[in-house]
N, C-alpha and C positions, 0 to 999 in steps of 0.2 A: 281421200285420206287413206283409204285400202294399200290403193297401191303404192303412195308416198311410204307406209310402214312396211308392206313389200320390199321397193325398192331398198330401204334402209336394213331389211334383213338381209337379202343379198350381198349387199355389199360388206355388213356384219362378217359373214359367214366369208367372204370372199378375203376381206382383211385376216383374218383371223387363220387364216390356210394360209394365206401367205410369209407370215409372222414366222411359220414354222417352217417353210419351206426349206430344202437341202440346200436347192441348186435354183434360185431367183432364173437364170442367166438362161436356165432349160426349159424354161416354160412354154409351151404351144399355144399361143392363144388363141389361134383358127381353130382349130379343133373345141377346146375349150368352150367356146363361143357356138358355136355348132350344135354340141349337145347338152349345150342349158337353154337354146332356142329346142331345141324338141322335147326336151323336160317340160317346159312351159305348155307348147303343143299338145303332148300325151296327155299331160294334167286337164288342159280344157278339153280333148275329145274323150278323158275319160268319166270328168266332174260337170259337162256341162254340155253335152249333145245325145240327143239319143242314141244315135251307132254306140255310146260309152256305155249309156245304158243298157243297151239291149247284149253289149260284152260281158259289161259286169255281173248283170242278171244271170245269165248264162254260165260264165264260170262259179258264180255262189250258188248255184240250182246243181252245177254237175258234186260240186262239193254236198249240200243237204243232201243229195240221193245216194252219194257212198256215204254219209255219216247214218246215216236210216240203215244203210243195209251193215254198217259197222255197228250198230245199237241191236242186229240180229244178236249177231255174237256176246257184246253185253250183257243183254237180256237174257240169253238162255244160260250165262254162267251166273251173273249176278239179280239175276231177275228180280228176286226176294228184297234187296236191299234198293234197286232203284224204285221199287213199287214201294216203299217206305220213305221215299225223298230220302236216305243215309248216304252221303259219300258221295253227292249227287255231281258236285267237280270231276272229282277223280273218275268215276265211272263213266259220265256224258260227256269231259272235253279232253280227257286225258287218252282213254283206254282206246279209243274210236284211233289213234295216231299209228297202234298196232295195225289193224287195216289198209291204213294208206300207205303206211311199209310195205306192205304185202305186197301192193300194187305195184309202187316205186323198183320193186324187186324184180317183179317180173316182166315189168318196159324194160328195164335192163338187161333180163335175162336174153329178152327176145329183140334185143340191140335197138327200141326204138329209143329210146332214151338216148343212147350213146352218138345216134345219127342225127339227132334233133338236136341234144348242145354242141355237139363239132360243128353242124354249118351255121347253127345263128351264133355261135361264140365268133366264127370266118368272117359273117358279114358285118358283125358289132368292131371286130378291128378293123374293120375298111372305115369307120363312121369315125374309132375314138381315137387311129393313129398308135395305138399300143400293139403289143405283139400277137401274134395266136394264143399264145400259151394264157396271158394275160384276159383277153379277150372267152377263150374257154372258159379256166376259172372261174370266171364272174357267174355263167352261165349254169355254169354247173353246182356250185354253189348253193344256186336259191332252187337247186332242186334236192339236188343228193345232201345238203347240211354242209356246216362248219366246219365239222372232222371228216367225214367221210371223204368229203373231195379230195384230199391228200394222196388219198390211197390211187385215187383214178391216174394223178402224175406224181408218183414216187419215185419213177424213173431218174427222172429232171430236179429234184428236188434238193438233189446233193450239188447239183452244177449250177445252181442259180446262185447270181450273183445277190448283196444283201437288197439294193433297191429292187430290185424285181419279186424276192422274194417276200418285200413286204407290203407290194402288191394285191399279191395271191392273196397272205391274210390277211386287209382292207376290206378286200371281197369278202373274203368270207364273213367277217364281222358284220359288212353294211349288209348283207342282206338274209334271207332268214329260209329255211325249207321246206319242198312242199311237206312234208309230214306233217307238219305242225300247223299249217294254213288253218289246216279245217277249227281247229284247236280257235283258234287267233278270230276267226269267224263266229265262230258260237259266244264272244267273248265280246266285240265291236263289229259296227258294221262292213259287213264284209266290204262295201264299194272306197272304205279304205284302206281295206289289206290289199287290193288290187291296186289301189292307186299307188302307195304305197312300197311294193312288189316293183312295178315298173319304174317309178322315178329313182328308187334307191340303187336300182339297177344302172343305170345311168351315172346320177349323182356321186355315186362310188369312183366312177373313172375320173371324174372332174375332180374333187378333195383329192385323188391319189396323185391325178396330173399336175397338181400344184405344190403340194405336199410333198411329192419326191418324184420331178419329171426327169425323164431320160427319153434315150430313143432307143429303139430295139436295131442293131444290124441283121441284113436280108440272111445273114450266116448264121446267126444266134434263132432269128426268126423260126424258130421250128416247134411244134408240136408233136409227145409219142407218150402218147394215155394208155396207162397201164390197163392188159387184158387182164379179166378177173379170171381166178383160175376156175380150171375146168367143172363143173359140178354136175350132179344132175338137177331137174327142174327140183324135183322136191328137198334134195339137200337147200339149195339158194332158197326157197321157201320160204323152210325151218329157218334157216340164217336171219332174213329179214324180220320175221317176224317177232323172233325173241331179239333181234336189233332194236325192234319198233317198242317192243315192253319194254328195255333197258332204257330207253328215251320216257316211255311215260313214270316211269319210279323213278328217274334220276329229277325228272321234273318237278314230280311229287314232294323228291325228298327237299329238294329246293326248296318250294312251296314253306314247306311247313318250315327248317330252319330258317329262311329269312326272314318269313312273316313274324316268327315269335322275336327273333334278334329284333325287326323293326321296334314290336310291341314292346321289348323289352327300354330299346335306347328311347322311346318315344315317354315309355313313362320314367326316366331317369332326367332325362329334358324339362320335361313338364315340372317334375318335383323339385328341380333346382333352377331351372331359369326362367318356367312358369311357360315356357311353350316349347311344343311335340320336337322332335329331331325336323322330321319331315317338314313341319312345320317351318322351321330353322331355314333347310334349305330352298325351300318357295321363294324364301325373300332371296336366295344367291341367284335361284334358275328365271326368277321374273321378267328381269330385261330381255334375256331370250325367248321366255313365251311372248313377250308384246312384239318384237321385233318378230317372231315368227307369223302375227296376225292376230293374238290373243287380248280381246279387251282391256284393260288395263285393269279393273276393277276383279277379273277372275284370274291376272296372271300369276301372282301370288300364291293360287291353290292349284293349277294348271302347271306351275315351276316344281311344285312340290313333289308332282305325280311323275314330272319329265325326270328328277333328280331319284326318286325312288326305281324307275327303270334303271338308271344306271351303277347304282350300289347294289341293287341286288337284279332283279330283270324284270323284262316285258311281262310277264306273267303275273307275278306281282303287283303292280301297276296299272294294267287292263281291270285287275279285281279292283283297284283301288279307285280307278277311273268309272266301274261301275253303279260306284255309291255316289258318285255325286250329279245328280239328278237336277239339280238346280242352275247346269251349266248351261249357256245358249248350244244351239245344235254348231253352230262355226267354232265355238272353244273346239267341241267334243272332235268336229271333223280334224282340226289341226293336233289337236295331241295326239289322237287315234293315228294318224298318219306317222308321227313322231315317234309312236313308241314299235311299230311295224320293224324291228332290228336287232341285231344279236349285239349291237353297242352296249356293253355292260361290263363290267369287272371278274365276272367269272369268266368271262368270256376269252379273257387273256390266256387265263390257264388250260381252256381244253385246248383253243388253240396251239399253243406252245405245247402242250403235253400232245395232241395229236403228230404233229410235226417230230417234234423230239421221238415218238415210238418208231420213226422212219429212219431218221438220222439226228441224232444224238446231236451233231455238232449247229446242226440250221434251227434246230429246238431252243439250244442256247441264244443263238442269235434274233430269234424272234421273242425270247421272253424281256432280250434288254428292250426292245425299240416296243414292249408291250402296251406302254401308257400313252406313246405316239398313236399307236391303229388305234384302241378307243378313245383317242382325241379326234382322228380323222374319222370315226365311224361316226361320231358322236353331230358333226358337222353336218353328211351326211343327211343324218337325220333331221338337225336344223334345216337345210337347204329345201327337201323332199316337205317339209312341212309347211314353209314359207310359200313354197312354191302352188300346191294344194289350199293355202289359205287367196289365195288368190282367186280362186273359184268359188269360194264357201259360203 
């Protein structure tokens, strides 16, 4: 039955990109087919073999040992208030993101970063048939974040045509930064941020490839990531670090707006139609949790939590996810998977507003095709989940 409800999400998810598609006529389906067999693949050597184990264990041990040595710097400024349990969010999953900026800054600074996503962005466009520029992006993305990446090709940004440029922001939407990983790990179990990570890596090229395929010409074909300007180590630093607090207040401030907005529409719901907003939308997102692998009996409150990710965000959602204790460990594994993504509706706007502080004109052009990426990011997530409910 597992997999009969599998199957049936796949093909959900595969209808439903198609519906939207530009260009039916340009679709790759070798390629296509290629890299939802190794989606498949990653997922069982990541959810169901040792080697996966003994990866994921590893990449969530290297994360707990910089969040311990990011909890230095906590402790010795807010020492007083975490020894009180006050603020314990904001201090233990937020402020620790400052630190991993830090880092991110300085693999940058010292060009490993830049050599690590240029050649696996090379060899991911030999696998998905899209272009380098394409192929980079993606990569670069679920490291340097959603806005940042613009900045690495702003070169290209004014010359790209609109399908390709709405590419680049797919990627960035489908998938999420190391900065905030650690974040996303203290929140769910990390062996689904990882799973998670990787299939949406992937997944993003398939919804894009269907959703608006082309072919890149050998002429067009080129890649030229902007060199960051010259600094010294400690100017770039300073930079990232108060980067990485802008990141944690900006999250913060989310937090608290949307949780009270929720609280607010939840008890205006309740008093008039006798049940929560959220509530509301469980019953719209449910066929999608069951079809993603979700029992039927908890898709309803598991729709609810998926529909909350996307009105307001993952973060939200994660907390919301952590109050319900009553769920089996397979709901928990497939939504956790699901909510691993910058699919959301703010998400339009930094996007667009990031782009636009580049070029004015390609800004405009990604805020109309806005509700397009978080439709295709949003699949994504469907697909990366369905696929993980397969192992759970």
């Amino acid at each position: 039955m597992r997999y009969l409800i599998a199957i049936l999400g796949v093909l959900v998810v595969f209808g439903l990109t198609y519906a939207v598609s530009s260009h039916r006529r340009n679709i790759r389906y070798r390629p296509l087919f290629f890299m939802f067999v190794l989606q498949v693949l990653l997922a069982f050597a990541l959810l169901h073999t040792v080697v996966g184990e003994l990866l994921i264990g590893g990449f969530a041990s290297i994360f707990e040992k910089l969040l311990s040595y990011a909890g230095e710097g906590v402790n010795f400024v807010f020492g007083g208030l975490v020894n009180q349990g006050q603020m314990t969010f904001f201090l233990s999953v937020l402020l620790p993101i400052i630190f991993i900026s830090a880092l991110i800054g300085i693999l940058q600074y010292t060009m490993i970063l830049p050599f690590i996503i240029k050649y696996i962005g090379l060899v991911l466009s030999k696998i998905n048939g899209m272009g380098k520029l394409e192929s980079y992006n993606a990569v670069a993305s679920a490291i340097l974040g959603q806005s940042e990446v613009f900045i690495s090709v702003k070169k290209q940004i004014g010359l790209l045509p609109k399908h390709r440029l709405y590419t680049l922001c797919a990627s960035a939407m489908s998938t999420v930064s190391m900065s905030i990983v650690g974040a996303y790990m203290q929140m769910i179990n990390p062996k689904f941020v990882v799973t998670a990570l990787v299939l949406n890596l992937f997944g993003g090229f398939i919804i894009a490839s269907i959703i608006n395929p082309y072919t890149v010409s050998r002429e067009e074909d080129i890649l030229v990531v902007q060199d960051e300007e010259k600094q010294s180590f400690f100017e770039m630093l300073g930079e990232y670090i108060l980067d990485g607090f802008k990141v944690a207040v900006i999250v913060a401030a989310m937090l608290v707006g949307f949780v009270a907005l929720i609280a607010l529409i939840n008890g205006i719901f309740t008093g008039i139609f006798g049940i929560s907003f959220q509530g509301f939308l469980g019953y719209l997102c449910a066929p999608f949790a069951f079809v993603m692998g979700v029992p039927w009996r908890e898709a309803v409150e598991a729709g609810s939590i998926m529909a909350t990710k996307m009105v307001s965000n993952e973060f939200v959602a994660m907390l919301d996810l952590g109050k319900h204790t009553a769920f089996s460990a397979r709901t928990i594994g497939i939504v956790s998977v699901f909510l691993v993504s910058f699919a959301n509706f703010s998400s339009i706007g930094i996007i667009a507003g990031a782009v636009k502080g580049l070029h004015e004109k390609q800004g405009n052009v990604v805020a109309r095709f806005g509700l397009k990426l978080l439709y295709g990011a949003t699949m994504v997530s469907v697909l990366s989940a369905t696929i993980a409910g397969l192992f759970l």
